[in-house]
VMD Tcl script that draws the C-alpha trace (Angstrom):
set ca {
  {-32.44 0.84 -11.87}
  {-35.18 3.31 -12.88}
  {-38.80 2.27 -13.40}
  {-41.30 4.50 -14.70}
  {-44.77 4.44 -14.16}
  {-47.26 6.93 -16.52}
  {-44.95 10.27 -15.53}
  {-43.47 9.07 -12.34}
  {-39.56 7.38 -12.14}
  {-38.34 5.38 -8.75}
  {-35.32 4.43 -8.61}
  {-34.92 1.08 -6.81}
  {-32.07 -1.83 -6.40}
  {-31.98 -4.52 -8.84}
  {-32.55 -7.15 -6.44}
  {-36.33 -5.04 -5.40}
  {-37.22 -4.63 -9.06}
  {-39.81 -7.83 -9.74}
  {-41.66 -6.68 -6.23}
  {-42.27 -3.18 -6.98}
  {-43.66 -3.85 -10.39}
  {-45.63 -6.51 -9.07}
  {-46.48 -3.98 -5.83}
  {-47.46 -1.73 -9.09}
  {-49.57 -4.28 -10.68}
  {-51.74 -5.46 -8.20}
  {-52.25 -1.52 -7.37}
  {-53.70 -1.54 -10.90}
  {-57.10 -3.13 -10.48}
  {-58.10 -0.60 -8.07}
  {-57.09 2.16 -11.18}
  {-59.32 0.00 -13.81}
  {-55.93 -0.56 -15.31}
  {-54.64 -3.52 -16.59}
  {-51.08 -4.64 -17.18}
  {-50.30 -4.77 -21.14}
  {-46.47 -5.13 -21.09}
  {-43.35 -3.69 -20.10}
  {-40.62 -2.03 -21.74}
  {-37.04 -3.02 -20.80}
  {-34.34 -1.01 -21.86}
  {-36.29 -0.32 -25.39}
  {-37.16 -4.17 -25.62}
  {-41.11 -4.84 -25.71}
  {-41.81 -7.75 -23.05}
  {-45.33 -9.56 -22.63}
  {-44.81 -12.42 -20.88}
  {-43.08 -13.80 -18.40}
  {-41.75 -10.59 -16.94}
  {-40.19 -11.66 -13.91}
  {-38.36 -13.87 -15.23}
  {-36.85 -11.71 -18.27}
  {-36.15 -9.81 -15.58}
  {-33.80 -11.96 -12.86}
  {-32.07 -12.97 -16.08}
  {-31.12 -9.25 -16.86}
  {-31.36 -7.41 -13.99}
  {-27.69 -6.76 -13.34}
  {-27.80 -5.09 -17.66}
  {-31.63 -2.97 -16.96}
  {-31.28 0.51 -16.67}
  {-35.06 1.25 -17.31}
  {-38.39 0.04 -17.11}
  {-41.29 1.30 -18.51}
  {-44.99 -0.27 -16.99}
  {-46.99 -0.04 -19.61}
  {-50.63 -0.29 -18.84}
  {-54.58 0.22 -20.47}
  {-57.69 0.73 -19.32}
  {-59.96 -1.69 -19.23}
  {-62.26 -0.01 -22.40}
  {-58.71 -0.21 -23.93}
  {-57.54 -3.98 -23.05}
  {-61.32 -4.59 -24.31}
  {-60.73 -3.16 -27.46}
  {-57.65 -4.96 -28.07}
  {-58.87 -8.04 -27.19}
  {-62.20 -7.88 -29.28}
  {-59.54 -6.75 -32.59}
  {-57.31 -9.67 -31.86}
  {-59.84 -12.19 -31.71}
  {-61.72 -10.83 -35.04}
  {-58.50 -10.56 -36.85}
  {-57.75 -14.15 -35.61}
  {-61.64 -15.41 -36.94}
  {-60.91 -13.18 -40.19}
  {-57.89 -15.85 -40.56}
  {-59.47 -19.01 -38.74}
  {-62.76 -18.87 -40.73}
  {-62.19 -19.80 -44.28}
  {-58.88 -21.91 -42.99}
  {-61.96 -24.09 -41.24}
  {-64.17 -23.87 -44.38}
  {-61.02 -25.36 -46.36}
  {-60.39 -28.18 -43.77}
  {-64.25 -29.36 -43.98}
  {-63.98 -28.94 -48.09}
  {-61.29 -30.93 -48.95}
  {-61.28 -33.48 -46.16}
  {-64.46 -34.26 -46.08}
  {-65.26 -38.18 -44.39}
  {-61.54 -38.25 -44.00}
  {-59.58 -38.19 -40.32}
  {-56.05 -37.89 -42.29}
  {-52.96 -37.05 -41.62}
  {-53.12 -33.45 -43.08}
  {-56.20 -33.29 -41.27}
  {-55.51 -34.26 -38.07}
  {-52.53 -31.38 -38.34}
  {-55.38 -28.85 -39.28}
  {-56.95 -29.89 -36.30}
  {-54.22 -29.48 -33.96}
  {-53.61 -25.45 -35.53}
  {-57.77 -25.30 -34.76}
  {-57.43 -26.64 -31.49}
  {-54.90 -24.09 -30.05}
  {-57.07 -21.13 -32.03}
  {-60.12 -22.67 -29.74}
  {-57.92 -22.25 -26.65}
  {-57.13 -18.64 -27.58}
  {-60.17 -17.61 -28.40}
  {-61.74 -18.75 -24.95}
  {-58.60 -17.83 -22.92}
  {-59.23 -13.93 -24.39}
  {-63.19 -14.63 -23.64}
  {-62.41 -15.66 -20.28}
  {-60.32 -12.50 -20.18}
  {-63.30 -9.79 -21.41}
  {-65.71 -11.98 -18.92}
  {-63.29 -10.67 -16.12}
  {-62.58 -6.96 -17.58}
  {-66.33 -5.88 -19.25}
  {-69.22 -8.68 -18.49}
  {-71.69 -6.84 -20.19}
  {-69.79 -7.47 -23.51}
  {-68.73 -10.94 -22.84}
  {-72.83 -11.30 -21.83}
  {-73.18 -10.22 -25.88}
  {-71.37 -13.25 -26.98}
  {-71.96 -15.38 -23.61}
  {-74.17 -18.08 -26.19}
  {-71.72 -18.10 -29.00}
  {-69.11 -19.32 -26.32}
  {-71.65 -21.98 -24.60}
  {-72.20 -23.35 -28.35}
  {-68.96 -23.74 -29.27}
  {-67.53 -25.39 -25.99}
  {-70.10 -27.90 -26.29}
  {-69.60 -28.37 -30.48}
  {-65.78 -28.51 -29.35}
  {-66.35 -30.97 -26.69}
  {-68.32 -33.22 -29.40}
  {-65.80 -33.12 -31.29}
  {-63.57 -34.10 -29.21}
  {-65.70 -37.01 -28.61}
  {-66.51 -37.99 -32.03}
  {-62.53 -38.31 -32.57}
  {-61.94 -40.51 -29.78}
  {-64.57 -42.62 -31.57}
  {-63.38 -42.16 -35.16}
  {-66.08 -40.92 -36.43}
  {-65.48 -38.93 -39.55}
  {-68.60 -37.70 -40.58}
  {-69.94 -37.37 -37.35}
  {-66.49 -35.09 -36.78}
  {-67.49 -32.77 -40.28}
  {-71.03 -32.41 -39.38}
  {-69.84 -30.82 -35.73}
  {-67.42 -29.09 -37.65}
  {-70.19 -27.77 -40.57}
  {-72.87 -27.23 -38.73}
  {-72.23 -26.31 -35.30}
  {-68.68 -25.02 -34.55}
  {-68.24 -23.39 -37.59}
  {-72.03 -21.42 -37.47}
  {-70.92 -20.43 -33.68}
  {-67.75 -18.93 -34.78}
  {-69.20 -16.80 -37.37}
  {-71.95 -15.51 -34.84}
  {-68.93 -14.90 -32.55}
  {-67.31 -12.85 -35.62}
  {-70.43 -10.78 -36.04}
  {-71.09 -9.80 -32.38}
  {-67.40 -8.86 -32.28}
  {-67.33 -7.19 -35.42}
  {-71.04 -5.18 -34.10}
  {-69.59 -4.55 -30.98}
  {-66.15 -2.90 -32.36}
  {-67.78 -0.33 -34.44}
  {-70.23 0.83 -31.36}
  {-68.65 4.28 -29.79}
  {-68.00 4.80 -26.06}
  {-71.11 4.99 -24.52}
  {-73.83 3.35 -27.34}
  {-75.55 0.65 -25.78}
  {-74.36 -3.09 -26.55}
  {-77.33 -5.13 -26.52}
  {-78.69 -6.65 -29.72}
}
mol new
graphics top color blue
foreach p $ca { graphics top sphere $p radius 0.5 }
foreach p [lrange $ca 0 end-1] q [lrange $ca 1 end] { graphics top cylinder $p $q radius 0.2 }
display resetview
């Protein structure tokens, strides 16, 4: 099986593949690279490599690292989480409209979409924290506000608290998520090399 990094090709056995990309991978850091997917025999794959892998290695003729920089994984990150608020913003200003003082059904399903945006928006926070602090340092309030809104929130559900619920929702997530927006969206028109700081 062939696997190509940038311009170079190895050629290794199918049973060594998973260990020399992940030889390749951990080689990356040092590079101020950063895995962004691989492509197997023409077929994109971002997750769960490895295992894609065992379950086709005996059909793989090539593999293709694919990898970014860390300016680049940055970028990418910042665009996916402001075309994510772009979406999750007036989706939250609906919820608190129409349901207002209610912890409905249709609600509570709202809730469950907003919970796992939450979760992706701090797992590719956590992710910029690791790969350019000084940008996540930008945001770094925006993030503390809305994990303490969220966990609020949390807390005014378990006690069934509607309005206490909407108020969190109005007037502290919500404001938090469109400071996020704005840092994001300031930070994404900068150019390489303009300083960050407000």
């Amino acid at each position: 099986m062939i696997i190509k990094y940038s311009d170079v090709f190895i050629e290794v056995e199918n049973d060594e593949v998973v260990e020399e990309v992940n030889n390749h991978v951990k080689k990356l850091n040092k590079e101020k690279k950063v895995l962004s997917h691989l492509v197997v025999d023409q077929q994109e794959v971002y997750t769960d490599f490895e295992n894609y892998i065992e379950l086709n290695k005996e059909k793989i003729n090539e593999i293709e690292v694919i990898t970014l920089t860390y300016e680049e994984m940055t970028h990418q990150i910042l665009i996916s989480i402001e075309e994510y608020l772009d979406r999750m913003l007036p989706n939250l200003e609906e919820i608190i409209e129409e349901n207002y003082g209610e912890l409905n059904e249709v609600f509570w399903s709202h809730m469950t979409d907003f919970g796992e945006g939450m979760n992706f928006i701090i797992s590719f926070v956590g992710n910029l924290k690791e790969l350019n602090p000084q940008i996540y340092t930008t945001f770094e309030s925006n993030i503390v506000m809305l994990t303490n809104g969220f966990k609020e929130l949390v807390t005014s559900f378990e006690n069934k608290d509607a309005t206490f619920s909407f108020d969190i929702l109005s007037y502290e997530i919500k404001p938090a998520l469109e400071a996020l927006q704005n840092d994001i969206k300031s930070i994404i028109k900068l150019k390489v090399g303009d300083n960050i700081e407000h």
